[in-house]
Every structure is written in structure tokens, then in C-alpha cells.
C-alpha positions in Angstrom: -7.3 22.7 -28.4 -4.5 20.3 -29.1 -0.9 21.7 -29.1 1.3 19.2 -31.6 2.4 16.8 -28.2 -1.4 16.1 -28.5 -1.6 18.0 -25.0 -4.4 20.2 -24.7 -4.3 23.7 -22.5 -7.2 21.2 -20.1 -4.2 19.1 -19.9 -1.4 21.7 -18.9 -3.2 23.0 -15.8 -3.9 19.6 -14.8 -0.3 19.1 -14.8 0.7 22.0 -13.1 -1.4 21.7 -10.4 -0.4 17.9 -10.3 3.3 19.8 -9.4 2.0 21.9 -6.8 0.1 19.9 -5.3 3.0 16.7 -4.9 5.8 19.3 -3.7 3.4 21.1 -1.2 2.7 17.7 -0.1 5.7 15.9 0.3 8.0 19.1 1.0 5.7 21.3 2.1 4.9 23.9 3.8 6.4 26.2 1.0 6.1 29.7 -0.4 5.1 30.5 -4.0 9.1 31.4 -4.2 10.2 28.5 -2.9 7.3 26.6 -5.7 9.1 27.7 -8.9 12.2 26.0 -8.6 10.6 23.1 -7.2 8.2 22.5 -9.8 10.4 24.2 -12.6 7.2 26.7 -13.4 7.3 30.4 -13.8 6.5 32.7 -10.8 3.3 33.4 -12.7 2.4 30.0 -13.2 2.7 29.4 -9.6 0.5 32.1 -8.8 -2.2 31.3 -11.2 -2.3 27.9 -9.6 -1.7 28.6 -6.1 -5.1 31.0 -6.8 -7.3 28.2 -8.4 -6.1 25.4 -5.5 -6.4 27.9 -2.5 -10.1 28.8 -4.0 -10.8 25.0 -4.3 -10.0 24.9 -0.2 -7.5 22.5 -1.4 -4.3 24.2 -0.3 -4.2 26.6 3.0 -2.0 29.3 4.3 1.2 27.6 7.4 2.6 30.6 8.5 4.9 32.7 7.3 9.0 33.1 7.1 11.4 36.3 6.8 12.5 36.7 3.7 15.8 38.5 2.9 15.1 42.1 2.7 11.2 41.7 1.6 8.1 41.4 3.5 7.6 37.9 5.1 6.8 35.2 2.5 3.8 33.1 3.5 4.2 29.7 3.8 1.4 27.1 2.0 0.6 23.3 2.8 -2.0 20.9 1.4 -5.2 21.6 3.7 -6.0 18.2 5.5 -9.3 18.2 5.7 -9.8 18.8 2.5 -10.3 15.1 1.5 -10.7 11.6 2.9 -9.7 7.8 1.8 -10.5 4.9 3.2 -7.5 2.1 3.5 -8.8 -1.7 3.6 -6.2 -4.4 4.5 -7.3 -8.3 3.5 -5.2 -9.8 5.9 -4.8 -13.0 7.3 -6.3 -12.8 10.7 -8.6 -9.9 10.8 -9.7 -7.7 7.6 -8.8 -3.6 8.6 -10.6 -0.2 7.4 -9.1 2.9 7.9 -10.3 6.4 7.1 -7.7 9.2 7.1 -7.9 12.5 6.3 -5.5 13.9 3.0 -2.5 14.0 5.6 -2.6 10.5 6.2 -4.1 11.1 10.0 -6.3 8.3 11.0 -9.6 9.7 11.7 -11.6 6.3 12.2 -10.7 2.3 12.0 -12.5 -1.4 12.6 -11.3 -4.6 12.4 -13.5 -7.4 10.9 -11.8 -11.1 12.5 -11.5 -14.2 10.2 -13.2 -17.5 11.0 -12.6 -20.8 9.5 -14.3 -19.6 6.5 -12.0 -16.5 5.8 -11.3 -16.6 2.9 -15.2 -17.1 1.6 -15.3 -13.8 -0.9 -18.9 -13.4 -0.2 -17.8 -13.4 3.4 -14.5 -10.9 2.9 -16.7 -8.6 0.7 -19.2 -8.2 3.2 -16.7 -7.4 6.1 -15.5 -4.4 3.6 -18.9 -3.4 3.3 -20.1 -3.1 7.0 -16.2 -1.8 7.5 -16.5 1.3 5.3 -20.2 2.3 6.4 -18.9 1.5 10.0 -16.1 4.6 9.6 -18.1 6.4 7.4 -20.4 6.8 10.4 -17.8 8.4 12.9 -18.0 11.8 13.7 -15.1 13.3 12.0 -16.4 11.6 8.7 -16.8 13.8 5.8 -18.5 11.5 3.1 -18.8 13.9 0.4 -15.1 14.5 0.7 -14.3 10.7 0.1 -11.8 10.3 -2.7 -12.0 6.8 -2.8 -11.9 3.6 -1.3 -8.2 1.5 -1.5 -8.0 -2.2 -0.8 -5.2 -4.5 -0.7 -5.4 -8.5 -1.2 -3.6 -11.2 -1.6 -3.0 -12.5 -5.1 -2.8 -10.9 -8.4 -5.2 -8.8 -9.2 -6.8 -8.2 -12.9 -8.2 -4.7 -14.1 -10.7 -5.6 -16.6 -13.3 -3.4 -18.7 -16.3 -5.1 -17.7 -16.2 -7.1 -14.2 -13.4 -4.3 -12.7 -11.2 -5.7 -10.0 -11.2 -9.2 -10.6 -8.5 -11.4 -8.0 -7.1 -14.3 -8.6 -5.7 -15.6 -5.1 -4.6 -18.7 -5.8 -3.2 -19.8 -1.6 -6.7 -18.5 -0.5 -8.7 -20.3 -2.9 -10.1 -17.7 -5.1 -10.2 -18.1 -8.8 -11.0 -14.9 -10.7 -12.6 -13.3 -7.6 -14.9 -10.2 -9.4 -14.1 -8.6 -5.9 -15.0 -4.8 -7.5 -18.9 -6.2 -8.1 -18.9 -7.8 -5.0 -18.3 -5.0 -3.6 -20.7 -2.5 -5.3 -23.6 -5.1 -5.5 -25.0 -3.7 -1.9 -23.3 -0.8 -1.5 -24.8 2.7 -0.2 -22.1 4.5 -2.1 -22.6 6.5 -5.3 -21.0 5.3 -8.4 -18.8 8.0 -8.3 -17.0 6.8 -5.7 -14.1 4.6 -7.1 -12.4 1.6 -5.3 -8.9 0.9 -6.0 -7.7 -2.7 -5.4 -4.4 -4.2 -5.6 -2.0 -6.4 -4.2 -1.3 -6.2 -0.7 2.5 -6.2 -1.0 2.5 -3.4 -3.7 0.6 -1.0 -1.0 2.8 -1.5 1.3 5.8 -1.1 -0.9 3.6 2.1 -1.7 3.0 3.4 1.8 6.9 2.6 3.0 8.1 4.1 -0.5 6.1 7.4 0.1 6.5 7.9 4.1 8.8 4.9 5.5 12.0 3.1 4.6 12.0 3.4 1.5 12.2 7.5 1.2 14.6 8.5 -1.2 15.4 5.4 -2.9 14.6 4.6 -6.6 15.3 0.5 -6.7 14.0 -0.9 -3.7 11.8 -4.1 -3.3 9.5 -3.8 -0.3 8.7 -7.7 1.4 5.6 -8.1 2.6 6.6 -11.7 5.6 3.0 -12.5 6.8 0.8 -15.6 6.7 2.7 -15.9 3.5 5.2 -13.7 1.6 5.2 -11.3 -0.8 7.2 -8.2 -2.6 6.7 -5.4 -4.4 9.7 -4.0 -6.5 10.2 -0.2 -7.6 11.9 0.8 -10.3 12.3 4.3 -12.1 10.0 2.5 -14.4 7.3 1.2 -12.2 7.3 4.4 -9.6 3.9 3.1 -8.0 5.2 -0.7 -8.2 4.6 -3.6 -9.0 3.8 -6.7 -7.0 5.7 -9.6 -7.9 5.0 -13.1 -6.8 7.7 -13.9 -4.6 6.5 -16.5 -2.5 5.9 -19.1 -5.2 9.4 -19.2 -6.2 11.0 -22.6 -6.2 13.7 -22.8 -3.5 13.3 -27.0 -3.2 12.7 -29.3 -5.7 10.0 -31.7 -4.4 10.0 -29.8 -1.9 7.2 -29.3 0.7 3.9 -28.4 -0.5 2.6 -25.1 -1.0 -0.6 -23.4 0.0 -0.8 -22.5 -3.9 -0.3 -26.4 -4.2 2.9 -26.2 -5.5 5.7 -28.3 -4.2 9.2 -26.5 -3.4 7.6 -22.9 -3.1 9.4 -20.3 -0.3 6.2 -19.8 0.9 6.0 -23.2 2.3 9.2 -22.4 4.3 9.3 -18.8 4.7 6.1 -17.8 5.9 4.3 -17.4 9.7 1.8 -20.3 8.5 4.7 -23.0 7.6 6.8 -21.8 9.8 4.6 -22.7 12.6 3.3 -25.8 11.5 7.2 -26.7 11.3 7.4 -26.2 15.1 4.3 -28.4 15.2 5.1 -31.0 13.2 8.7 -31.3 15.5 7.1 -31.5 18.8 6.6 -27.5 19.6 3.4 -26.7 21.3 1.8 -23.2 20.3 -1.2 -22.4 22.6 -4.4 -24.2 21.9 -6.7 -22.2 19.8 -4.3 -19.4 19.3 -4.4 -17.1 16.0 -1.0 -16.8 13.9 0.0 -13.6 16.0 -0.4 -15.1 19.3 1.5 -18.5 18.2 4.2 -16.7 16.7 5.0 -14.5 19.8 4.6 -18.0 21.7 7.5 -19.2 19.5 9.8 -16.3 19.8 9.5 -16.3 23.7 10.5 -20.1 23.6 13.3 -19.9 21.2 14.0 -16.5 22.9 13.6 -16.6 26.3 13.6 -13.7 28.6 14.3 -15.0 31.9 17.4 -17.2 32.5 15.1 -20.3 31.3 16.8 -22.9 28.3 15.6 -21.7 25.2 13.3 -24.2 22.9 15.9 -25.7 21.1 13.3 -26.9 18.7 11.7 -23.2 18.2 15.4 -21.9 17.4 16.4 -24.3 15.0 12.9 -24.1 13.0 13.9 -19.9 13.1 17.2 -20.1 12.3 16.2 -22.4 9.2 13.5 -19.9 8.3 16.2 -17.1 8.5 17.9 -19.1 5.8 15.2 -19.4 3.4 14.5 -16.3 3.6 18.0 -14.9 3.1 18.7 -17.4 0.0 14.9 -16.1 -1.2 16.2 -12.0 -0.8 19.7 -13.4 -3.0 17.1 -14.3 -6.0 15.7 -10.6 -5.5 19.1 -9.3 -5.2 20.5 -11.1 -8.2 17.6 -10.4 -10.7 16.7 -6.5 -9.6 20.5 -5.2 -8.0 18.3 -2.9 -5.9 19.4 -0.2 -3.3 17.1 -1.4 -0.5 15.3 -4.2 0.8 12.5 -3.4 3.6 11.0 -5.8 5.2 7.6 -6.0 6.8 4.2 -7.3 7.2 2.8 -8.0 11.1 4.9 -11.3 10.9 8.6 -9.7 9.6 7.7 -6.6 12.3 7.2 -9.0 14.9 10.1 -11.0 14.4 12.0 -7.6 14.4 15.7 -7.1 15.0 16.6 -10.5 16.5 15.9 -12.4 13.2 17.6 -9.4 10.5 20.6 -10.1 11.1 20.8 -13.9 10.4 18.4 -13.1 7.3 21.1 -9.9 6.0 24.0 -12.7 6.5 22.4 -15.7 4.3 21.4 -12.8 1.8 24.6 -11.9 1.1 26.2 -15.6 1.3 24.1 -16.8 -1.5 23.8 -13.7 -3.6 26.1 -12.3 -6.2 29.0 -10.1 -4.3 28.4 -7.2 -6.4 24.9 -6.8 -6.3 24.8 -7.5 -3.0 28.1 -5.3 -2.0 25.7 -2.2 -3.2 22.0 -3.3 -1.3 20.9 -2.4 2.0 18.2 -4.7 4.1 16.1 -3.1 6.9 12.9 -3.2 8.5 10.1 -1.3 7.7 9.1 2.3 9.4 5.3 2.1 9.5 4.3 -0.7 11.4 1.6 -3.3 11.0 -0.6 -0.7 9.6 1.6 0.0 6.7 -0.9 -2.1 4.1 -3.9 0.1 5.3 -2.0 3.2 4.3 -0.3 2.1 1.2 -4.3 0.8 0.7 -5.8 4.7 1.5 -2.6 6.1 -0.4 -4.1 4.4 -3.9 -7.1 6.7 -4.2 -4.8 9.7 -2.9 -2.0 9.1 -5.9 -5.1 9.1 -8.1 -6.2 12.4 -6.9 -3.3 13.9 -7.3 -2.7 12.7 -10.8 -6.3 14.5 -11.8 -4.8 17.9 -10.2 -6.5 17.5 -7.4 -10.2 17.5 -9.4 -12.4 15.5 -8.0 -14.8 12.8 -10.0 -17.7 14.8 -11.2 -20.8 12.9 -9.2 -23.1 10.8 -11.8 -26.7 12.4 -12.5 -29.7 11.3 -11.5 -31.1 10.4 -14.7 -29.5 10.4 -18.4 -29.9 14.2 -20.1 -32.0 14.1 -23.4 -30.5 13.7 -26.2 -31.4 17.0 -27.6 -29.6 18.4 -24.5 -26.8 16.1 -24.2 -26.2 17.2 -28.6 -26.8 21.4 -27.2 -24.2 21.0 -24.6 -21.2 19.5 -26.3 -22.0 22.2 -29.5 -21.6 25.1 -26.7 -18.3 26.5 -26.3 -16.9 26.2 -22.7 -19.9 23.4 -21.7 
């Protein structure tokens, strides 16, 4: 029955343990006292659902504290074996799946590397596939606890009704990439199973919002400095994020020319890939055969050296210009979106680390407006290089969470009758 918000009673429990569930999980461990001011429900509410989420093995006894007169109060935390995700990380190098148990601990992980071909979608769907059965088959896999399977990609990324995840990846070469079929048209999995795909910079603006730099803050945009770049800005309006094409904004007219094809694009001077063919094009030498990793920590120990050696005056200037374009490229964020924090990661903004911040926080604030930027602070991120696999994993988690922690009722084997499927929905309670 339908109360006049439209909200029915199915609804309300779904929402309370929705409450629960999120403060036991980001606060927790808690008692069912310290529950009711936390989720703002009544002591009876708290126990109801305390009761139905213990019983579903999805919330477990921590201990227990003194209380202040009373008998101890026992303490309560989300139980973590309780459910799985899987994380899957598109990258540019190597493609990465992750399971983790519902505390985020990673229980299982391969890596898939890319060859010339990497970006083939047939190819990249295909790692996914062998990835996920490959962790699926470790001992401390629970398959029938899988919530479901998150993957982040470069590009934007379309939900639609009838193809599902469709990507359009414009630097990689894919044009309305139906990666969701791709995906199911071999799998082992049961349709039940769901796979959530996004952008790779909005899971790791997830992942650091949730557990990393970005705790506690309500505007932040979270840079994702790789091959390319990418962002992903919060607001109180978008709480999960949204990605937002930063790479392919104009920062040169007639500038140089774009993986996306576009000429001018920060991309084509902020990101690993340009940045090393810079150092290329004026005479540096990155080992023969190396991936992007292994040439960019060439480049840092040249402009950088740690001995008393000269430093590669080439490498240096090509970094200190790159600092700049990236600075000038945070003032646009700055300017449009005023937010409290900027975090910057991705393998190639980790490894660049603390000697490049600095330089980038100082052009930030030169070009951007003095207000806006008087109020914003710019760090690195907390979770390291395999923050997109856990923003990835945390996808199907948020999801669980939003259902109250019900999972997705597994499809039959056949269709019912008719004459059943009419019988059931006329029975009360069915």
C-alpha cells in the first residue's frame, strides 16, 4: 500500500535498512543506541532492523563497550564476508580485476597486459572475461555471494534500454562500444548478476570520495593524470559523480593534435602519452621497448637525478611545462566548479608524486580566479594506483546498499505458466 508520498511500507524498510546499513559501514562498529541518532530512527526501528539484517548474516556482533550505569552495550559492524564485488580497471597498460570481499579487502586480482592492439573491444572484453572467471576461481571465492561486477573505461559511457553499457571512447578508437553484450555474449555468469560500467575517472573520484582524499568533502573534483586525463566532479547534487571530459578542453588554439583528433586539447600536453613523446620529439631517449610506466620513471630519474649527476635539462623543461598545463587546466576546474578539493591521481599523477604538486598548486592558483582559488585545496590521492579497481568494485556495493542490502532475486529456469504467474500476483503476500 501506497502512503500519499507514493512510498509504500516495501519502500520504508528498504530505506531504513539502507540507514543502517551505510552508518554501520562507514562509522561502524556501533550499538543499536548509538544507531538512532545516527540514522534519525526510533529505538524500535533500530531493533526491528538490526533483527532482519543480523538474520540475513548481513550485519554481525564487534564486541562490546560499558555503557554508563547499564549492562555493556554490544557493538555491530557490517559482516565482510557477507558479499563479494569484483573491480575491473580498463587501463592503459594492463586491464586489472579485483575481487574484494564487502569490507573492501582484496581477496583475489590478475592483470591482463595490452599489446599493440589494446584497445581492440573484442580483445578488452575478452581479458574481462578470462579476468573475472580467473578470481572467481580462487579459494576464498564465494560466487553466490557476488553482488556484481564494476568496470571502469575510458570514455563516456551510455546506459541504454536495449544494448546496456554502450562506450563511446573516442582517444581509443571506440565508437558506441556495446561493451555490456560484449561482455555477457560468453559469459558463465547467470543473468542475475549485474555489471556496472562507468567512466574510469568517476570510480576513482568514487573510491577516493568514500575511503581516500576526498573524505569529508562535498565539492571536490577527483583528476584521474594517466595515459590521458580525466575528472570526476562531486557535488551535493551528483553524490556518486559525474565524469566530466576534462582532457578535451581547449588550452591551445591550433594547438597540437589530440588522440581524440582534436587540435589544442590538454590531453595532448598534459598526459603521460604526450608528455613523453615531447621528450622524444626534443632529443630525450626513454628505454627501447619500454611501456608508459617504465618510460616515465626513466624521465623522472633524468630530470631528477639521485646521485650528484646533471639533471636532463631536456626532461625538466618538458616537466615543468607539463606542470603548467596542468595547473592552467585545474584553474578552468577551479573557476567553473569553486570546489573544496582537488585530488589528484591515476598511476601517472601518483608517480609523479610530490616533486611535481607543488609547481602544478602554484600555476593553479596564478591563472585561476583569487577567490575561488583562495578557498580550494589540491592534493594527491590516498589509495594508490589501485584506486580505479576499488571505485570499480565500490559500484555494485553502492547499489547493494541502495536495495537495503536485498540481493537480486536469481532468474528461473524457465518462464512460470501463465495460469501461475496470474495465481501468484492475485495472492496476498506472493
Amino acid at each position: 500500500m501506497a502512503g500519499r508520498n507514493g512510498r509504500t511500507v516495501r519502500d520504508l524498510r528498504r530505506g531504513n535498512r539502507t540507514a543502517v546499513l551505510q552508518r554501520l559501514y562507514f562509522d561502524g562498529p556501533l550499538s543499536r543506541f548509538e544507531l538512532g541518532p545516527a540514522t534519525g530512527l526510533s529505538s524500535g526501528s533500530v531493533s526491528n532492523v538490526v533483527a532482519d539484517l543480523v538474520a540475513d548474516g548481513l550485519v554481525e556482533e564487534a564486541g562490546s563497550v560499558d555503557s554508563d550505569g547499564g549492562r555493556p552495550r554490544t557493538l555491530l559492524r557490517v559482516a565482510p564476508d557477507s558479499g563479494q564485488m569484483i573491480g575491473v580497471d580498463v587501463g592503459e597498460t594492463r586491464v586489472r580485476v579485483e575481487l574484494f570481499d564487502l569490507a573492501l579487502n582484496e581477496l583475489a586480482r590478475t592483470e591482463r597486459p595490452l599489446t599493440a592492439q589494446r584497445y581492440d573491444a573484442e580483445v578488452i572484453a575478452g581479458h574481462i572475461r578470462e579476468g573475472v572467471a580467473e578470481v572467481l576461481q580462487a579459494q576464498t571465492a564465494v560466487p553466490e555471494r557476488l553482488l556484481g561486477i564494476g568496470v571502469g573505461v575510458p570514455g563516456i559511457v551510455e546506459h541504454t534500454a536495449d544494448r546496456g553499457a554502450v562506450v563511446h571512447g573516442q582517444t581509443i578508437g571506440w565508437d558506441a562500444v556495446p561493451l555490456e553484450q560484449l561482455l555477457r555474449a560468453t559469459s558463465e555468469l547467470p543473468q542475475s548478476v549485474r555489471y556496472f560500467i562507468d567512466n574510469g575517472a568517476k570510480t576513482l573520484g568514487q573510491a577516493e570520495m568514500w575511503f581516500g582524499a576526498g573524505r569529508g568533502a562535498r565539492n571536490a573534483v577527483v583528476v584521474l593524470f594517466g595515459s590521458g586525463v580525466g575528472a570526476c566532479l562531486v557535488t551535493p547534487e551528483v553524490e556518486r559523480g559525474r565524469a566530466v571530459e576534462w582532457g578535451h578542453l581547449t588550452v591551445r588554439v591550433r594547438g597540437r593534435r589530440c588522440r581524440c583528433g582534436a587540435p589544442g586539447c590538454l590531453e595532448a600536453y598534459a598526459g603521460a602519452e604526450s608528455l613523453l613523446a615531447r621528450w622524444r620529439e626534443e632529443g630525450g631517449r626513454p628505454p627501447a621497448e619500454a611501456d608508459e610506466e617504465t618510460a616515465l620513471t626513466a624521465m623522472l630519474a633524468a630530470a631528477y637525478p639521485a646521485d650528484t649527476g646533471a639533471a636532463d635539462p631536456v626532461a625538466l623543461a618538458v616537466l615543468e611545462e607539463t606542470a603548467e598545463y596542468l595547473g592552467a587546466g585545474l584553474s578552468d576546474l577551479i573557476n567553473l566548479f569553486q570546489p573544496e578539493r582537488i585530488i589528484v591521481g591515476g598511476w601517472a599523477g601518483l608517480q609523479l608524486g610530490t616533486r611535481f604538486l607543488p609547481a602544478v598548486r602554484r600555476h593553479a592558483t596564478t591563472y585561476a580566479l583569487r577567490h575561488p582559488a583562495d578557498k580550494v585545496t589540491i592534493e594527491l590521492g590516498r589509495l594508490g594506483p589501485d584506486a580505479v579497481t576499488v571505485g570499480a568494485a565500490i559500484l555494485p556495493l553502492a547499489d547493494f546498499f541502495t536495495s537495503g542490502g536485498h540481493r537480486p532475486a536469481p532468474a528461473p529456469e524457465s518462464p512460470l505458466p501463465a495460469w501461475r504467474t496470474a495465481l501468484r500476483e492475485r495472492t496476498p503476500g506472493a
